[in-house]
C-alpha positions as CSV (number, residue, x, y, z in Angstrom):
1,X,22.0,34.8,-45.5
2,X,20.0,36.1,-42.9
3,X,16.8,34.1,-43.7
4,X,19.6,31.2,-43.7
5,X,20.7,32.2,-40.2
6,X,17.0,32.8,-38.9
7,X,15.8,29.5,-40.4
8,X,18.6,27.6,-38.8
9,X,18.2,28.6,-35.5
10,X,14.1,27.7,-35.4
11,X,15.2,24.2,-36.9
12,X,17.6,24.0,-33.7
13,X,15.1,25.5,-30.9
14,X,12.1,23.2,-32.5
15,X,14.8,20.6,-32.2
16,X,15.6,21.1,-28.6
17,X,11.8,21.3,-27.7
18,X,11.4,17.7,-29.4
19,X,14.0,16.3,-27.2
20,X,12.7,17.7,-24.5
21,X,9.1,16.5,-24.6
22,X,10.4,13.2,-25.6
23,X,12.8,13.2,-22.5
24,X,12.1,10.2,-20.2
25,X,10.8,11.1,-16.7
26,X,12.8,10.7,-14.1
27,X,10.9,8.0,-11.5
28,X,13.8,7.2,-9.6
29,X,12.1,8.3,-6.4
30,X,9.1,6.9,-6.1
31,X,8.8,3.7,-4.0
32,X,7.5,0.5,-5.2
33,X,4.7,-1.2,-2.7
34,X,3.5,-4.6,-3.8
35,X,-0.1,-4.9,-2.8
36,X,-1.3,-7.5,-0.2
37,X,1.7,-8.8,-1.3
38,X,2.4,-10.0,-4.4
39,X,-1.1,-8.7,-5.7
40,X,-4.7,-9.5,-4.8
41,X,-5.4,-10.4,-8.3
42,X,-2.7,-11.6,-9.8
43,X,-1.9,-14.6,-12.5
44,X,1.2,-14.7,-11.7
45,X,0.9,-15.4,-8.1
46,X,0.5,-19.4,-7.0
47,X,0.0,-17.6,-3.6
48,X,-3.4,-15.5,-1.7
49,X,-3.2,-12.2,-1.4
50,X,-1.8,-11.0,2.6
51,X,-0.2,-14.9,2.7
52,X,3.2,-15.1,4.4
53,X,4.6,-16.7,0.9
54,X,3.1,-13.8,-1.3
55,X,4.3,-11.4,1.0
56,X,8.0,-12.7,0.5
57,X,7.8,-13.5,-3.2
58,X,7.1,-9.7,-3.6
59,X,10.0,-8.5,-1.3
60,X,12.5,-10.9,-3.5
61,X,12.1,-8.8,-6.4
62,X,15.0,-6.2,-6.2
63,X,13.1,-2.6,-6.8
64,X,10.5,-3.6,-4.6
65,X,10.5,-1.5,-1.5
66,X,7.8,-2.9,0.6
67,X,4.4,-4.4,0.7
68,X,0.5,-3.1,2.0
69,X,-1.0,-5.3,4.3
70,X,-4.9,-5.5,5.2
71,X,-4.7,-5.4,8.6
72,X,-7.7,-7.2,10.9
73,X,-8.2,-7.6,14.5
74,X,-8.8,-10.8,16.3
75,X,-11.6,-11.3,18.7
76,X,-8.6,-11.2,21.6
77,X,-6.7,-8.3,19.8
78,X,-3.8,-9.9,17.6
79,X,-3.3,-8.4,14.1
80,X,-4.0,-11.0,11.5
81,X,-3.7,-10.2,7.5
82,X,-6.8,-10.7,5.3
83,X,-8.8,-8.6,2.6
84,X,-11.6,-9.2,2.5
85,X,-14.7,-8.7,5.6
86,X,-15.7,-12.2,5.2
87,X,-13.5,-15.6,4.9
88,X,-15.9,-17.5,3.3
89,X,-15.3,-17.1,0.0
90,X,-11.3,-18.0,0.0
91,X,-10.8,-20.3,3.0
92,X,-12.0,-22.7,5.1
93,X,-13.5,-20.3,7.6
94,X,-16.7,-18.2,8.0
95,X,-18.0,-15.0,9.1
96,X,-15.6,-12.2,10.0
97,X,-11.8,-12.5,11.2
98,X,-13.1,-10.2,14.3
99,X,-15.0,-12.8,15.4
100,X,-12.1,-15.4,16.1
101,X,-9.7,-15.9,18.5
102,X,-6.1,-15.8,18.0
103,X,-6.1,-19.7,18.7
104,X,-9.4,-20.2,16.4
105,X,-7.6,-18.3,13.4
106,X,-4.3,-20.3,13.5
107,X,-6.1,-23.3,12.5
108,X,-8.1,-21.3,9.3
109,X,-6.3,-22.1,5.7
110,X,-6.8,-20.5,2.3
111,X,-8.7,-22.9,-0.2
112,X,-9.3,-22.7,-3.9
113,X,-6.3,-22.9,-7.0
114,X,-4.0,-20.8,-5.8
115,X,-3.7,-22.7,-2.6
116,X,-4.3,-26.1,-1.8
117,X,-4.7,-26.6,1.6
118,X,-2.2,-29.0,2.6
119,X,-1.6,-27.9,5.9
120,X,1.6,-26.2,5.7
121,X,2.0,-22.8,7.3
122,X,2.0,-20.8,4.0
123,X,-1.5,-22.2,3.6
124,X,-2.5,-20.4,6.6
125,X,-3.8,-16.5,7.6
126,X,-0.7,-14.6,8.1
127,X,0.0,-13.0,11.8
128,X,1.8,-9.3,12.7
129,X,4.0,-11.3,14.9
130,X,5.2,-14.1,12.9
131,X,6.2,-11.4,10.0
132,X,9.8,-12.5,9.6
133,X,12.7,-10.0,9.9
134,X,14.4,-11.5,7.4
135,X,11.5,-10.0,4.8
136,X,10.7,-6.6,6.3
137,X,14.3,-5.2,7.3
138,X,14.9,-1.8,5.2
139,X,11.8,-1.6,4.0
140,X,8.4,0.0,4.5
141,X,4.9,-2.1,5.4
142,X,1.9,-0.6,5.0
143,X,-0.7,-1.2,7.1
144,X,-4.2,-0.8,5.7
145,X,-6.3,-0.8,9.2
146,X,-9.6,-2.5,8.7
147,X,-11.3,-0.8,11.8
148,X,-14.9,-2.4,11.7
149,X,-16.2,-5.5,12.1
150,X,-18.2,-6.5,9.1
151,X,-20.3,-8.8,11.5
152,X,-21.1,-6.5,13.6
153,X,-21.1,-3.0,11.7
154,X,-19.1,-2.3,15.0
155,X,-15.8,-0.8,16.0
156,X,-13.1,-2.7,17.1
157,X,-10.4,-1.6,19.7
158,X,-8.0,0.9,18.9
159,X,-5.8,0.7,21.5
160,X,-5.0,-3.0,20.8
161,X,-4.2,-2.0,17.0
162,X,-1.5,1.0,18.5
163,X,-0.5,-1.5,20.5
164,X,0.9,-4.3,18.6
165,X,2.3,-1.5,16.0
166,X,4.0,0.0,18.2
167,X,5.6,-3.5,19.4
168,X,6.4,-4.4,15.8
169,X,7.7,-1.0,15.1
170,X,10.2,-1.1,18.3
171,X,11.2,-4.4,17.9
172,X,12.4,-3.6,14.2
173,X,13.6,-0.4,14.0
174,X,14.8,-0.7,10.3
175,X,11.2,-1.2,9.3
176,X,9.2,1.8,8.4
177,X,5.7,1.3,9.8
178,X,3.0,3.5,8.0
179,X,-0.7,3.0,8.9
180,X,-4.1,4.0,6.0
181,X,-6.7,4.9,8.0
182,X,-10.1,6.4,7.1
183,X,-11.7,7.5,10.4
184,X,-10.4,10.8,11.9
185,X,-10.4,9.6,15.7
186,X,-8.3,6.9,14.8
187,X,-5.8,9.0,13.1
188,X,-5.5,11.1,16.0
189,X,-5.2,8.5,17.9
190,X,-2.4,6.4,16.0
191,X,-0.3,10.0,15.5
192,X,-0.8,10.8,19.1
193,X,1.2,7.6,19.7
194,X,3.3,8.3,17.5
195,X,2.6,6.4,14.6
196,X,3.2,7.4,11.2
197,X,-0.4,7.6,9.2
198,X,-1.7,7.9,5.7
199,X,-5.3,9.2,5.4
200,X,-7.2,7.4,3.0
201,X,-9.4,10.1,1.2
202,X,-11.4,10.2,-2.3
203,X,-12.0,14.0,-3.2
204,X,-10.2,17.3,-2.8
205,X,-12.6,18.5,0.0
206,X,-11.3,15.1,1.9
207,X,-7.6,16.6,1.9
208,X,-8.7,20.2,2.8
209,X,-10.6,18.3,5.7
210,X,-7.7,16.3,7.4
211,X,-5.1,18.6,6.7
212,X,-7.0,21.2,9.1
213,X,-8.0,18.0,11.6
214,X,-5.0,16.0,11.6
215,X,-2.2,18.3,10.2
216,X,0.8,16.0,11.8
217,X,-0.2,12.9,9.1
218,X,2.3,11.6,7.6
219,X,0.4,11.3,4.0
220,X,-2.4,10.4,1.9
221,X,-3.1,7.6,0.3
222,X,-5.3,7.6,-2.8
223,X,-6.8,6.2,-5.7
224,X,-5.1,7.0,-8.5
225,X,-8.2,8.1,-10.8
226,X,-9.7,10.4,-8.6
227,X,-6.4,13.0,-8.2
228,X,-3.9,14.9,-10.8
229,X,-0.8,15.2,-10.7
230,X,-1.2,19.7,-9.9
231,X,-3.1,17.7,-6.8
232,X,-0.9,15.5,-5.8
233,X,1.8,18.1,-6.1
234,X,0.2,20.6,-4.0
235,X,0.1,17.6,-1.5
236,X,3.6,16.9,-1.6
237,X,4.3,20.5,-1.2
238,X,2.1,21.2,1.6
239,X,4.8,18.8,3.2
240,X,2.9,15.6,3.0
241,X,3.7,12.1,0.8
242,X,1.5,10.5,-1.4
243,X,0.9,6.9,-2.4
244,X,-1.5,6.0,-5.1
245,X,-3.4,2.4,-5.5
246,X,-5.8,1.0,-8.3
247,X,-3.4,-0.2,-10.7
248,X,-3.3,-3.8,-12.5
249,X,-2.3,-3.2,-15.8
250,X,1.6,-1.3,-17.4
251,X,-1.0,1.5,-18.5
252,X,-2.2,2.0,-15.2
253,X,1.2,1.9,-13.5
254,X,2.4,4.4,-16.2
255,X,-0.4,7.0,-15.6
256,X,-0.1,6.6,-11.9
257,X,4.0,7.1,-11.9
258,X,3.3,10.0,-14.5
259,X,1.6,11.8,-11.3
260,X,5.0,11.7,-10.0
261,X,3.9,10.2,-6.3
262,X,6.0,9.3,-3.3
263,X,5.0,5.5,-4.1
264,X,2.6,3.2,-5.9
265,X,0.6,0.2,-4.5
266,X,0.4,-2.3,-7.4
267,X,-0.8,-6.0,-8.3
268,X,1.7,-6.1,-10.2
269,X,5.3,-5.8,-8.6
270,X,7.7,-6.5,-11.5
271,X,5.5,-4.6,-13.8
272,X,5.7,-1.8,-11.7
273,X,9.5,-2.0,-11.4
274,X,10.5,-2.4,-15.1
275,X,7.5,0.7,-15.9
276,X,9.8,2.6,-13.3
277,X,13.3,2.2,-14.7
């Protein structure tokens, strides 16, 4: 009877430790971002990536919590949205956003399959200012700040950038504003105005580094191949969030969720959302 008892109480703790591992992970807190939208490279989008109607077919999706924008400077200081350095390749324009005005850029459309240009707005460069409220209230934009000018290999002006966030931020106060940044002046400059900012880093070293320069960031913002998840929760211990990027496919979104981070950038949104629940 013994050997009975013995041998039924192994079956029940090997049991137990089954369920266990099979458990589902809880996800519930991690934020969905959609990125540049509804996804630079998506087939499911009609629309370009950082375009005013990919921006809102992403926030329709319930689950989604916000978007991350590539943010560009004008040659007279507005915010414009656009990926890459150089328009050529997707629109009508050439050369380097940096190197238009405000005026020059309204008239620039996106060209190619996913956008014919036919002249209506959605066919244009999206602006900071003509961000509707509509899209953004309660939820959080990303800003990814493109501080050079590919044209030039120069900087462009920080103060404008602060700025303009600031103004958006103000103006819309049930909008979280978070800004990636890469250069170390800039961050101390966006935080010293009190902006909130993710440092975009790619090794360990890179964290150590702007935690001792910059320790009032907000978070870092990383690709998800380069980090585990002990990393990225010593990060979020240390007090700081975490967002994670390079994802396209459910097996990426799955092994960047796994890492358990405060949210994921993804191409694609409802993937991301159903991988979630």
């Amino acid at each position: 009877m013994r050997y009975l008892w013995v041998a039924s109480i192994a079956g029940s703790l090997f049991g137990v430790v089954l369920l266990s591992g099979c458990a589902k992970q809880d996800y519930s807190e991690i934020e969905v971002l959609g990125h540049a939208g509804y996804g630079l490279e998506n087939p499911q989008s009609i629309y370009p990536g950082n375009s005013q109607a990919s921006i809102r077919l992403a926030l329709a999706h319930p689950g989604c919590n916000g978007v991350e924008l590539d943010a560009r400077l004008s040659k007279d200081g507005h915010i414009w949205f656009f990926h890459d350095g150089f328009l050529d390749n997707t629109t009508n324009g050439s050369g380097c956003v940096e190197n238009y005005t405000n005026s020059e850029l309204m008239g620039i459309k996106y060209t190619g399959l996913n956008n014919s240009s036919t002249g209506n707005f959605e066919a244009n460069l999206t602006q900071l200012k003509y961000l509707a409220d509509v899209l953004v209230t309660g939820k959080t934009i990303h800003f990814d700040i493109r501080h050079m000018n590919p044209c030039t290999n120069q900087q462009v002006d920080s103060v404008a950038f602060i700025n303009q966030l600031n103004v958006f931020r103000q103006t819309r106060p049930n909008t979280r504003v978070i800004c990636h940044l890469h250069h170390i002046g800039w961050m101390k400059s966006f935080v010293h105005h009190s902006l909130e900012v993710y440092a975009q880093i790619d090794s360990w070293s890179g964290y150590q580094s702007v935690k001792k320069q910059v320790p009032a960031i907000a978070g870092f913002v990383l690709d998800k191949e380069l980090f585990t998840r002990d990393q990225i929760g010593e990060m979020k211990q240390d007090g700081y969030e975490v967002s994670l990027f390079h994802m396209r496919s459910p097996r990426g979104i799955r092994a960047a969720l796994r890492k358990l981070p405060t949210s994921i950038i993804s191409d694609d949104v409802p993937g991301a959302i159903i991988e979630k629940e």
